[in-house]
C-alpha positions in Angstrom: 2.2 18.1 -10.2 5.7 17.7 -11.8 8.0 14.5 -11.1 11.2 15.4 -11.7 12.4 12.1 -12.4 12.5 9.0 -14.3 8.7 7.2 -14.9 9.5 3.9 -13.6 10.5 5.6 -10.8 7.1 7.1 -9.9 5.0 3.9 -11.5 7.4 1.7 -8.9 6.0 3.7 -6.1 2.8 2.6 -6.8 3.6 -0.7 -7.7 5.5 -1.2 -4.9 2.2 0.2 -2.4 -0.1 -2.6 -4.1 2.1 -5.3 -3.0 3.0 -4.2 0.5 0.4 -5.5 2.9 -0.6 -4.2 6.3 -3.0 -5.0 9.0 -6.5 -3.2 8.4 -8.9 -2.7 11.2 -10.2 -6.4 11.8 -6.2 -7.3 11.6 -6.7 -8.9 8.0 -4.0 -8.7 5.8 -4.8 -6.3 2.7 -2.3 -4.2 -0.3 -1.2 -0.5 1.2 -2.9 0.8 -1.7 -5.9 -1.5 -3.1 -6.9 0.0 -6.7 -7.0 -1.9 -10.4 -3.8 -1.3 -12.4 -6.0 1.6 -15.0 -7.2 3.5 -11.4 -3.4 4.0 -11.0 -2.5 4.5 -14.0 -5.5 7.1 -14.4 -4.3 8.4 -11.5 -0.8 9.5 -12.2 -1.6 10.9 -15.9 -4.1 12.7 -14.6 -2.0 14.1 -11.6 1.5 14.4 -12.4 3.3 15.7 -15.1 6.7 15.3 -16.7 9.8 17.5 -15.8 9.3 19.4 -19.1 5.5 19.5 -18.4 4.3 16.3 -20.9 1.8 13.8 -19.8 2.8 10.4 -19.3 2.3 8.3 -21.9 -1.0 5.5 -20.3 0.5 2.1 -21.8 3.7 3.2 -20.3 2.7 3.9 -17.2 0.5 0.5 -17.6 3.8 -1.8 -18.6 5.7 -0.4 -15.3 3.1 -1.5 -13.1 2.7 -5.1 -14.5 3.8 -7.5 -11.9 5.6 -9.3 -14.7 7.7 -6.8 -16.4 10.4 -7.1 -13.6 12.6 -5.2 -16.3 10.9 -1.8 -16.6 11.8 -1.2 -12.7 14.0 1.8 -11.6 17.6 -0.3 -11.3 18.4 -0.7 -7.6 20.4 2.3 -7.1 17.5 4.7 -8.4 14.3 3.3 -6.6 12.9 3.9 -3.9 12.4 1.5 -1.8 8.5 2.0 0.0 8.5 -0.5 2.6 12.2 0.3 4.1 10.3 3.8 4.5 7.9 2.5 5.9 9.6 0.6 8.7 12.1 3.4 9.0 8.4 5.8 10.1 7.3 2.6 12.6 11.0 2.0 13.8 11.2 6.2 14.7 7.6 6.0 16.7 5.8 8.2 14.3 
């Protein structure tokens, strides 16, 4: 799969999913996406590619999703923000 983008981009989607919490089954409160930082990262080198068809670099992909590297994130204009599309999906009724 091919992201057409910037990294942090794609890494902040992730990031952003394993601090979002929602209500599971019992109503407890647990991450959108619960899964160890190398899972993820394992997960998008192994499934998405650069635009010009490279791998992601692993410790890359690593430093963007470490909680404390508020730096590497997309800048405000170029993320996307997961949890205003997620209450944009409840607010519609789907």
């Amino acid at each position: 799969m091919i992201w057409n983008d910037i990294a942090n981009q794609l890494a902040d989607i992730f990031f952003q999913c394993m601090q979002i919490h929602v209500l599971d089954e019992q109503e407890n409160e647990v991450p959108l996406i619960s899964s160890s930082r190398k899972e993820i990262v394992d997960f998008i080198v192994g499934h998405f590619r650069k635009a010009d068809g490279r791998q992601f670099n692993p410790s890359t992909i690593r430093s963007y999703l470490m909680t404390s590297r508020i730096n590497k994130r997309p800048k405000e204009g170029r993320r996307i923000n997961v949890k205003k599309l997620l209450d944009d999906i409840e607010s519609s009724g789907e």
